[in-house]
FITITI-582986 format. One line per 4 residues: number of its first residue (from 1); their letters; for each residue x, y, z of N, C-alpha, C. Coordinates in nm, 4 decimals. Layout:
NUM> A> X/Y/Z/X/Y/Z/X/Y/Z  ...;
END
This chain:
1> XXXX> -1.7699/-0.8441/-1.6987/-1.7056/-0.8591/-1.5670/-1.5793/-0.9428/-1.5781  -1.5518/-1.0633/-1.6419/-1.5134/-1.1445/-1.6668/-1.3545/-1.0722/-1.7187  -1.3880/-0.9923/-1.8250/-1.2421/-0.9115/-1.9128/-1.2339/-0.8452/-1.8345  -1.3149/-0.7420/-1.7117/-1.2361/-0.6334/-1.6191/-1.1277/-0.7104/-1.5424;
5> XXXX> -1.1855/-0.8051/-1.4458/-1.1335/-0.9362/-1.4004/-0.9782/-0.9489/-1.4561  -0.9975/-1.0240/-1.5823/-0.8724/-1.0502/-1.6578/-0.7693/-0.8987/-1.6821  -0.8547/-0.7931/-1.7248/-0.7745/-0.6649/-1.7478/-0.7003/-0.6324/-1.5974  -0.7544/-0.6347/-1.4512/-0.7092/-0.6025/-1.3597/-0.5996/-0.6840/-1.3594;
9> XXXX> -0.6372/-0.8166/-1.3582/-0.5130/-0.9128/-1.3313/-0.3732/-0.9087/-1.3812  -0.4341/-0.8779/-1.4869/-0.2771/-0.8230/-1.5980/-0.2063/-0.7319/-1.5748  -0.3055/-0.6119/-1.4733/-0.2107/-0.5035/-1.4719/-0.1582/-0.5102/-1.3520  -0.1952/-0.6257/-1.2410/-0.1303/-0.6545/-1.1398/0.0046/-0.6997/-1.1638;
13> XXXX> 0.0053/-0.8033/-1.2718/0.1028/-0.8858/-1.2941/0.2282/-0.8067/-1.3752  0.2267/-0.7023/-1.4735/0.2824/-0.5720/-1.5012/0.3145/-0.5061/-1.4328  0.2842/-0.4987/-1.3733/0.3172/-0.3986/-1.2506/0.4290/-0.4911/-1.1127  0.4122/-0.5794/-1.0627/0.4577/-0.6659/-1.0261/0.5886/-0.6837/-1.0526;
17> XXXX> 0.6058/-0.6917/-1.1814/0.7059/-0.7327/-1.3021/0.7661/-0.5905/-1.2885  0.7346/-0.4794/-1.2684/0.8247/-0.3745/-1.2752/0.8932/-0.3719/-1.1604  0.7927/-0.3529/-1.0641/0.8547/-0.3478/-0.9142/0.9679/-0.4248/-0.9147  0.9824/-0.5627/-0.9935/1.1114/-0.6597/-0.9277/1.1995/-0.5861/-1.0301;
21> XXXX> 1.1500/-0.5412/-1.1666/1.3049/-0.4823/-1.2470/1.3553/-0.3369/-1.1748  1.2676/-0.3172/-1.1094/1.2989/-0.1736/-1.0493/1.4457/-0.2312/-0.9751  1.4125/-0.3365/-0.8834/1.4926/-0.3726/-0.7991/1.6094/-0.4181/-0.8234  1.6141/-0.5260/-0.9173/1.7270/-0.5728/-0.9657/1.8139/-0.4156/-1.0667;
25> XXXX> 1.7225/-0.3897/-1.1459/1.8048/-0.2236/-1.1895/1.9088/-0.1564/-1.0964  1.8351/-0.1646/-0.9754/1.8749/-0.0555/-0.9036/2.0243/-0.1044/-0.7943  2.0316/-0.2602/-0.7958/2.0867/-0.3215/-0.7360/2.2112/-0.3258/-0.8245  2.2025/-0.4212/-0.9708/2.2992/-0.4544/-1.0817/2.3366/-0.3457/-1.1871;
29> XXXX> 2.2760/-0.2094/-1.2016/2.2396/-0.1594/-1.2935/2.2085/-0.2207/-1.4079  2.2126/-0.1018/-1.5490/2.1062/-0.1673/-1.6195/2.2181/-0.2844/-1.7307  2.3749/-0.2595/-1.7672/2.5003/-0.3415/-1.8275/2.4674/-0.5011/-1.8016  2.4583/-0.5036/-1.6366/2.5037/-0.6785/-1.5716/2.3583/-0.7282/-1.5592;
33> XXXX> 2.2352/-0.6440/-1.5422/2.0990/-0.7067/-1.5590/2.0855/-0.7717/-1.6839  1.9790/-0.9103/-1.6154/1.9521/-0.9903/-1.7086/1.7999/-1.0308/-1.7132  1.7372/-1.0878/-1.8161/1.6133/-1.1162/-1.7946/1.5799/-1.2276/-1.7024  1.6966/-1.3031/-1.7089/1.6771/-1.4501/-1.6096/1.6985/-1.3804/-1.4155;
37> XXXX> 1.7283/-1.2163/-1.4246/1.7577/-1.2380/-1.2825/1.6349/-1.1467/-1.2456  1.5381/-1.1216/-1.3329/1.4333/-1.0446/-1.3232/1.3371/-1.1205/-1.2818  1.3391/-1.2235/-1.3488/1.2292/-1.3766/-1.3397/1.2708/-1.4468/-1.2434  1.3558/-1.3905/-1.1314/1.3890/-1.5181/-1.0466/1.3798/-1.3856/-0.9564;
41> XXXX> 1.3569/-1.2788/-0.9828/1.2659/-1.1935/-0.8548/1.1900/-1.1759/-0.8711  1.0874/-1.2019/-0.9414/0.9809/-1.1750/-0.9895/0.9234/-1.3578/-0.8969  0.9617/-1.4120/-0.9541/0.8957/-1.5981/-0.9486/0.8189/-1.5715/-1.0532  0.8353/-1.5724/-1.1459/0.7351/-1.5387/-1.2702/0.8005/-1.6631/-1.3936;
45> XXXX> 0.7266/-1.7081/-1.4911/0.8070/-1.7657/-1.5530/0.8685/-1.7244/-1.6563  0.9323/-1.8047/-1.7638/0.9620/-1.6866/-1.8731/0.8815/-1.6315/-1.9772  0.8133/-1.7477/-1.9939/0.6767/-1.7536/-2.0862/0.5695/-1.5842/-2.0195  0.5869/-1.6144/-1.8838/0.4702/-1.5181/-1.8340/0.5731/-1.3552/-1.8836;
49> XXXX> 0.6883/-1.3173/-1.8383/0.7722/-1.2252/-1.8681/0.7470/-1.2186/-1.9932  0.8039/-1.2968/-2.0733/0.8124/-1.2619/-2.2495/0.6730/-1.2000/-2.2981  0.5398/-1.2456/-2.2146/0.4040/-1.2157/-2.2228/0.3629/-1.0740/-2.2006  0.4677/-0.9854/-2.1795/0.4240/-0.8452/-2.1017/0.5458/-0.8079/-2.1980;
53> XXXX> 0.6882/-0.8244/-2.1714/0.8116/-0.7237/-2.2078/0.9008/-0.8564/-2.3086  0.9623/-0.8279/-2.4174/1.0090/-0.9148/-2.5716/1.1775/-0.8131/-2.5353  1.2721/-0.7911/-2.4215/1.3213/-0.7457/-2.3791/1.3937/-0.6884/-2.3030  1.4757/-0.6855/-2.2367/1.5508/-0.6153/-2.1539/1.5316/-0.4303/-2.1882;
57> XXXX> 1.5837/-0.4394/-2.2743/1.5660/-0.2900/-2.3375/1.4148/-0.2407/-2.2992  1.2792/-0.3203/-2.3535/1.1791/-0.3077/-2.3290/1.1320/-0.2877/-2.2631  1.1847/-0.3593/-2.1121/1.1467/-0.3394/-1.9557/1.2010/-0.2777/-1.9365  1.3168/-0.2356/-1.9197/1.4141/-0.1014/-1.8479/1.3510/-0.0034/-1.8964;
61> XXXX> 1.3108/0.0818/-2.0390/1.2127/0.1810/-2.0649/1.1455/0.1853/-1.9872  0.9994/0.0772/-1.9896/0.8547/0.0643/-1.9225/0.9108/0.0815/-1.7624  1.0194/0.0365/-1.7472/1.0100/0.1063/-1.5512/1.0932/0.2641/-1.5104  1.1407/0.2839/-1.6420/1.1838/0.4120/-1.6546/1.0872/0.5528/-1.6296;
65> XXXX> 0.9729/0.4749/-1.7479/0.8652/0.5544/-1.7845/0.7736/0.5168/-1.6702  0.7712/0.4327/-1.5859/0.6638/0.4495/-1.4883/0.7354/0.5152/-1.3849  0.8645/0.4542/-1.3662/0.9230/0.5987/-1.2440/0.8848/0.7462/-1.2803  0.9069/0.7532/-1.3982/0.9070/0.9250/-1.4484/0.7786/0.9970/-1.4074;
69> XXXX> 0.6500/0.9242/-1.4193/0.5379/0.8933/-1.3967/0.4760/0.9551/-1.2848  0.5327/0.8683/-1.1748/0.4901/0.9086/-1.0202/0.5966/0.9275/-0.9510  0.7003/0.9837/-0.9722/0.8460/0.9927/-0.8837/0.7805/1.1080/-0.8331  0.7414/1.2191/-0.8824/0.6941/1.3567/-0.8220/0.5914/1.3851/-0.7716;
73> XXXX> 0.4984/1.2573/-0.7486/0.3555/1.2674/-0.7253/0.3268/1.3336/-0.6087  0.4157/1.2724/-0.4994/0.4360/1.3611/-0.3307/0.4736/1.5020/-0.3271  0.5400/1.5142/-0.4008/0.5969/1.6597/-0.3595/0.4690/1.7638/-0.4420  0.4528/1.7033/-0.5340/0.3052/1.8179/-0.6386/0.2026/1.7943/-0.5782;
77> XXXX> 0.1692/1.7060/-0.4749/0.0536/1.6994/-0.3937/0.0713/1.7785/-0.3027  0.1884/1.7976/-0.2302/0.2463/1.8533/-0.0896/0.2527/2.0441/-0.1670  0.2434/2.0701/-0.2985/0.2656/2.2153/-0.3482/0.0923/2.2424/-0.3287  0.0352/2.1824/-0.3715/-0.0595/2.1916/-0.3281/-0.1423/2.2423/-0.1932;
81> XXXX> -0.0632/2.1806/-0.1225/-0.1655/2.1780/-0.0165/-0.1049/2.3410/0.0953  0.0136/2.4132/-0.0059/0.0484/2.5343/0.0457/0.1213/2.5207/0.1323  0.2014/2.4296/0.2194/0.2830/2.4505/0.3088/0.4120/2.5753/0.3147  0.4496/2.5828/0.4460/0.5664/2.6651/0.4461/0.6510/2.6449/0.3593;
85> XXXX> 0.7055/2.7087/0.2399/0.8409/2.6922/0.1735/0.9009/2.6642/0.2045  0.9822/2.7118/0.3218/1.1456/2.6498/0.3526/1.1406/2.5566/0.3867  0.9552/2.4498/0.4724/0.9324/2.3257/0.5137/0.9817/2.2425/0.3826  0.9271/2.2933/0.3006/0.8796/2.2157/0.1798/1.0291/2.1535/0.0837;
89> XXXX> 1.0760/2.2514/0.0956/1.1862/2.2547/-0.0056/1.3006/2.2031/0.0954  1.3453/2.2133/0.2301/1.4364/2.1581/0.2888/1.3829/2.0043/0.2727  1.2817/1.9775/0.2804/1.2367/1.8033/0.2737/1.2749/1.7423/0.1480  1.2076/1.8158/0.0309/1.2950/1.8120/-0.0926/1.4193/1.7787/-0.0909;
93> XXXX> 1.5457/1.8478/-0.0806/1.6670/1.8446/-0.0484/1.7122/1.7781/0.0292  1.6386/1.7504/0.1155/1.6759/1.6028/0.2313/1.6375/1.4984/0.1400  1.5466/1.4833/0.0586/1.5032/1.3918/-0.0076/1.6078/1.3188/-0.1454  1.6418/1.4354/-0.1935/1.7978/1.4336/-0.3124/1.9080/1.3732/-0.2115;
97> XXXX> 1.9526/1.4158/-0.1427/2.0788/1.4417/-0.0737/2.0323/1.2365/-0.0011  1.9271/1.2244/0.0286/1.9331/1.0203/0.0704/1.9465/0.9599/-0.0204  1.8966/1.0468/-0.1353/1.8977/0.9708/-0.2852/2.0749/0.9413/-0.2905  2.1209/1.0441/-0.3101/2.2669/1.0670/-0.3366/2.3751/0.9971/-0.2619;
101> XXXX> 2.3413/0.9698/-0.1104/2.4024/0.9505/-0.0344/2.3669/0.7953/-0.0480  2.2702/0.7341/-0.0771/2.2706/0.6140/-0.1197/2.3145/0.5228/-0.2045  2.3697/0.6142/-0.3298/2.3801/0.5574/-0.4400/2.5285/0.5741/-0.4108  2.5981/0.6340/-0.3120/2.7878/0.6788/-0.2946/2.7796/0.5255/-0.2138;
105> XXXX> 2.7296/0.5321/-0.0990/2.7648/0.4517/-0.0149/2.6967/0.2799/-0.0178  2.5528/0.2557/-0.0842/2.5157/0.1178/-0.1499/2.4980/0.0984/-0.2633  2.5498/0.1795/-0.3570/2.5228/0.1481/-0.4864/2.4042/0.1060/-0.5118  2.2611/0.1357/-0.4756/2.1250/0.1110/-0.4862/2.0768/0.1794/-0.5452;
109> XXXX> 2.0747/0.2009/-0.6428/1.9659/0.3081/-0.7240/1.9894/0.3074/-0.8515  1.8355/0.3349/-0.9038/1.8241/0.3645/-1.0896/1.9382/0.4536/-1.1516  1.9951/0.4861/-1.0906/2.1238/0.6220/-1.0940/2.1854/0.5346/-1.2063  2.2529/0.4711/-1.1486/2.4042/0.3781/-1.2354/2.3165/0.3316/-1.3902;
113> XXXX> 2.1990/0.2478/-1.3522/2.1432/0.1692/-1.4404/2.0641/0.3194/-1.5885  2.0290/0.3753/-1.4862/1.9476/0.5240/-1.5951/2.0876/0.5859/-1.6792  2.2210/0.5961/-1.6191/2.3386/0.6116/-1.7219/2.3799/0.5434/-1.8206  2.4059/0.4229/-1.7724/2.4112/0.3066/-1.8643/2.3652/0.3178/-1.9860;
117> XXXX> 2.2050/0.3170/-1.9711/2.1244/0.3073/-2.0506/2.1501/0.4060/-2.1270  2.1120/0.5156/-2.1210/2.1868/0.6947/-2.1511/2.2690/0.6567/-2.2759  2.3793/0.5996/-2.2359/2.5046/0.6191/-2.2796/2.5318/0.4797/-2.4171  2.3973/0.3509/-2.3583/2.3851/0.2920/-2.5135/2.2684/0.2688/-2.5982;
121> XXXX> 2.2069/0.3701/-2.5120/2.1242/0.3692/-2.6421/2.0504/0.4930/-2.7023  2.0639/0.5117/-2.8114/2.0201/0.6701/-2.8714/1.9032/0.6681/-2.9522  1.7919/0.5840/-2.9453/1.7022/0.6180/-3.0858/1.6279/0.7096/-3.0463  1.5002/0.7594/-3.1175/1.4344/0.8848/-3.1460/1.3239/0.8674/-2.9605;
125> XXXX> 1.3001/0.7687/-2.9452/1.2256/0.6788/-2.8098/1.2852/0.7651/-2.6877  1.4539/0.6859/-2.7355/1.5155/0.6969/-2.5970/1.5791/0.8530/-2.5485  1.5774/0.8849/-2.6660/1.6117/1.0877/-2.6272/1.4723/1.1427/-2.5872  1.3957/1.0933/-2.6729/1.2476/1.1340/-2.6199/1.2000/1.1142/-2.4605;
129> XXXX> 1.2494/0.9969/-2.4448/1.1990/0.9465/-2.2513/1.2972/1.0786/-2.1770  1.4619/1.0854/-2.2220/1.5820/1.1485/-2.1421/1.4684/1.2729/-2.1211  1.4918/1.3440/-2.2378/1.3776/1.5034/-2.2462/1.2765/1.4874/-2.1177  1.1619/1.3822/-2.1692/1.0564/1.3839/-2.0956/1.1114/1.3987/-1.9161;
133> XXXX> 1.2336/1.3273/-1.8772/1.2348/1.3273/-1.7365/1.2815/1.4119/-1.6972  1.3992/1.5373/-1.7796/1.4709/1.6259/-1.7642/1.3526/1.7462/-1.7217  1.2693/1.7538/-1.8290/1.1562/1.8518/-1.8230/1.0697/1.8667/-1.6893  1.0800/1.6950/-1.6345/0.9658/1.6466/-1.5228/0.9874/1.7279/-1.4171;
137> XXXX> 1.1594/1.6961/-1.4132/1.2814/1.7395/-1.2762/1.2028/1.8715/-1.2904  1.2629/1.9354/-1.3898/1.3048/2.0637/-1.3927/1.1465/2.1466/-1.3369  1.0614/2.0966/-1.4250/0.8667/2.1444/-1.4292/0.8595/2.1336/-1.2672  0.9058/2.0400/-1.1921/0.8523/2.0136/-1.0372/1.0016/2.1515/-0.9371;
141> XXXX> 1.0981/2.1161/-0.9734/1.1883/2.2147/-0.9150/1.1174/2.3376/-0.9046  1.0932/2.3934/-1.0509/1.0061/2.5079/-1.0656/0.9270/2.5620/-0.9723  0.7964/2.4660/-0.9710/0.7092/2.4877/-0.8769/0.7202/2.5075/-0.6982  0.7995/2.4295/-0.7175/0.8332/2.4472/-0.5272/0.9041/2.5564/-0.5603;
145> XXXX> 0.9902/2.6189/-0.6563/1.0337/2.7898/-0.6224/0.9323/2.8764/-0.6223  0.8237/2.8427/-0.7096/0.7407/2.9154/-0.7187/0.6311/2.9621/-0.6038  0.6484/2.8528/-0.5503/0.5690/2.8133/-0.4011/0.6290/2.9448/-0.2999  0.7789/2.9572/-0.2978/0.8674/3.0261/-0.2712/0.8770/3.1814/-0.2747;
149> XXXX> 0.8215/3.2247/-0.4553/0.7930/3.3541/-0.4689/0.6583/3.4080/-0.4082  0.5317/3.3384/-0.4260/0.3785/3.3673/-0.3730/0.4495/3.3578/-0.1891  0.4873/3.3093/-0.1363/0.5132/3.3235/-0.0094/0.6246/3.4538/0.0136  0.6818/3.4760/-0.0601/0.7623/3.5711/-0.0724/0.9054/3.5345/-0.0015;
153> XXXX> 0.9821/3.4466/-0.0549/1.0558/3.3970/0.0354/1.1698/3.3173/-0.0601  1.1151/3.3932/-0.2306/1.2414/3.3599/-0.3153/1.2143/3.4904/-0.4177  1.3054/3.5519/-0.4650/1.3452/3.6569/-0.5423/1.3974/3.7160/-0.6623  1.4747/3.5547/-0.7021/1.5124/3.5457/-0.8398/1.4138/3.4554/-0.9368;
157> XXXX> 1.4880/3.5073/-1.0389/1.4076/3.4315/-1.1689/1.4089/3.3090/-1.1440  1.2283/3.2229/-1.1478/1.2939/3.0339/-1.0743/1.3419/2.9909/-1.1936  1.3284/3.0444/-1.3110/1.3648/2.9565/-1.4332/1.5219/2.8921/-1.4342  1.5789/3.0562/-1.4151/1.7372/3.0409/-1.4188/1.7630/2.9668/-1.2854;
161> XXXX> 1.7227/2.9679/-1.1628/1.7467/2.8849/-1.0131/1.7008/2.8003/-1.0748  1.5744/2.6927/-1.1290/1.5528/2.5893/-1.1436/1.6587/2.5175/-1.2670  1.6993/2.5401/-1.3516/1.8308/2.5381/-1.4605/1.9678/2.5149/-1.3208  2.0004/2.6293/-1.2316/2.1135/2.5750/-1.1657/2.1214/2.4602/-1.0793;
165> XXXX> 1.9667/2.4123/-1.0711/1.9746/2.3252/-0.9664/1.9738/2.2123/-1.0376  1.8809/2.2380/-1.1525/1.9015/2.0597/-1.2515/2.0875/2.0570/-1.2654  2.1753/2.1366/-1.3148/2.2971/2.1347/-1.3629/2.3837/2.0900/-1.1907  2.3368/2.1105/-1.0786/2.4004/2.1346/-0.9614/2.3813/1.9532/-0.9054;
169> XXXX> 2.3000/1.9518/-0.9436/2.2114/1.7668/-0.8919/2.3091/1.6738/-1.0570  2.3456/1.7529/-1.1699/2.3574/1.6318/-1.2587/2.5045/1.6453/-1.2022  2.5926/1.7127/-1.1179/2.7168/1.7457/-1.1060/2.7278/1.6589/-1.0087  2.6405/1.6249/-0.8790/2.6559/1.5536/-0.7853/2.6376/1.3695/-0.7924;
173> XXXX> 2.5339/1.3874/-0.8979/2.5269/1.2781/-0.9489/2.6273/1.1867/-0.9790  2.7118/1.2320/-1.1027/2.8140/1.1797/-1.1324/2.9230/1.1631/-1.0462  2.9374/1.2571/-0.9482/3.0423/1.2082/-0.8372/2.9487/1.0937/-0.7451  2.8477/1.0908/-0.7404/2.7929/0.9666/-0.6215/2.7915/0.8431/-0.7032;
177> XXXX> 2.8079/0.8814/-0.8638/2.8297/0.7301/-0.9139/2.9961/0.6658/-0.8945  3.1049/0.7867/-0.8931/3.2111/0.6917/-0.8450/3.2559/0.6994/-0.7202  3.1213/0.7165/-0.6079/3.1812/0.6651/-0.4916/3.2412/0.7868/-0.3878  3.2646/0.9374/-0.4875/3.4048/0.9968/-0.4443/3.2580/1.1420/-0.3857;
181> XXXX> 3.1500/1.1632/-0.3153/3.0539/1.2592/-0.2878/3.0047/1.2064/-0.1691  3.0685/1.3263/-0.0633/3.0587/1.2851/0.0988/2.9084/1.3592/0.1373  2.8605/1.3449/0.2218/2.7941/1.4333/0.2858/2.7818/1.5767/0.3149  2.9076/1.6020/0.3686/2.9502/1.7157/0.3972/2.9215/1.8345/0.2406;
185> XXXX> 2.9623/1.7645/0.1330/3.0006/1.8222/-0.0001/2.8051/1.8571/-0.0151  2.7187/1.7498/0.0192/2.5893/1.7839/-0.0631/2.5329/1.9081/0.0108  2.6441/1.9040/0.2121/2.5348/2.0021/0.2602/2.6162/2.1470/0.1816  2.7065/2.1334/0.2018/2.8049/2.2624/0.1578/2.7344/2.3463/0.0092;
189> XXXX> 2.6801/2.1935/-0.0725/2.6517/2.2247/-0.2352/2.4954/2.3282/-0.1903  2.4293/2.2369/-0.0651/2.2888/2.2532/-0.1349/2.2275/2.4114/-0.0283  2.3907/2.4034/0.0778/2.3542/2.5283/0.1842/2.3856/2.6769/0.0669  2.4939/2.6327/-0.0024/2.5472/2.7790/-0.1206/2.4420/2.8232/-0.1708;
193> XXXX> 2.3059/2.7033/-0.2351/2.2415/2.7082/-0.3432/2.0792/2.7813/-0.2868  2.0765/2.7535/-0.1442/1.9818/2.8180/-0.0774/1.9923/2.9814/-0.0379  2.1458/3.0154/-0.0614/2.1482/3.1096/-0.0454/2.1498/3.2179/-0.1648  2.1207/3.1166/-0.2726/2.1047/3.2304/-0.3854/1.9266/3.2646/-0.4404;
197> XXXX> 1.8688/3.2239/-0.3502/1.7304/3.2095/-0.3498/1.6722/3.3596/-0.3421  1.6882/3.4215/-0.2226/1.6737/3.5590/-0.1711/1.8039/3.6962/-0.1838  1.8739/3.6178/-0.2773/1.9894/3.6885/-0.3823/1.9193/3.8393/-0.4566  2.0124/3.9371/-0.4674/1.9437/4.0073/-0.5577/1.9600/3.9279/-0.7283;
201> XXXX> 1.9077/3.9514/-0.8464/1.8785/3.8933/-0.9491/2.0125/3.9675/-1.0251  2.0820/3.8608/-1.0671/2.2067/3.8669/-1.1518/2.1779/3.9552/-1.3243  2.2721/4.0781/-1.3872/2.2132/4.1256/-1.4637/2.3490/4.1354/-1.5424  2.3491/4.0579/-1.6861/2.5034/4.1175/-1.7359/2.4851/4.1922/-1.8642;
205> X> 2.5864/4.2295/-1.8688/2.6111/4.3287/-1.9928/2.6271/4.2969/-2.0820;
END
């Protein structure tokens, strides 16, 4: 009883510890974050921090990999439960488009800090996590098209639609990181992209 006790506690306190790097990540990205501004949102000490993560690098992964984790948990529960498609997938897209519109106008989000990172560090780990989340996107996009075809209410291949939409979201992305991706642009992007849903299926020579 005693070690469950202690095992729970720990994973409170881990967990805890992510939630505040989540925050500060998402606030400083991952360049100007520091371990001292993690521990002073956290109230944790350093001794207790160094006790879980030997890192910056270390923790930014571990909250990477727990976002990657459960970021999709709602929407693969909600495929589940069969709703209307166009319910499903406009909520989706409302759901990207606050993401997006947040990160133009408060600079709040894993966005800035998940590039950063991207861009310094390359070992066999960190291409491995990129893959794993690319696949996640892409595996959950999928399914809500798929949701789409059994309802009969999408027509093309979801593979190739789920491919334009990862490439269509990494395009918007990068404009909401400098600031320059209005509103207007995500409805314009994401009204075009609905309309290639019930498209006849593209065939080249």
């Amino acid at each position: 009883m005693g070690q469950q006790a202690n095992t729970s506690r720990s994973s409170r306190k881990k967990n805890a510890i992510l939630a505040g790097a989540h925050h500060v990540f998402s606030t400083k990205g991952f360049l100007s974050a520091t371990m001292q501004d993690i521990i002073d949102e956290c109230g944790i000490s350093r001794g207790g921090i160094y006790l879980y993560f030997k890192s910056i690098d270390n923790l930014f992964f571990a909250t990477i990999t727990q976002r990657s984790v459960r970021q999709f948990d709602d929407i693969r529960a909600a495929i589940k439960a069969n709703p209307p498609f166009k319910q499903l997938f406009n909520q989706y897209l409302f759901k990207q488009k606050q993401r997006l519109l947040n990160q133009t106008q408060h600079h709040q989000s894993l966005l800035r800090a998940m590039y950063e990172y991207s861009f310094t560090h390359d070992t066999v780990r960190d291409r491995s996590l990129k893959q794993k989340q690319l696949n996640a996107t892409r595996a959950t996009v999928k399914s809500v098209l798929e949701l789409g075809v059994k309802q009969q209410r999408v027509s093309q291949d979801v593979k190739c639609l789920a491919d334009d939409f990862m490439l269509l979201i990494e395009g918007m992305n990068i404009l909401a990181l400098t600031g320059n991706l209005t509103e207007k642009q995500i409805d314009t992007q994401f009204a075009f992209f609905l309309t290639q849903l019930t498209a006849a299926p593209k065939h080249f020579s």
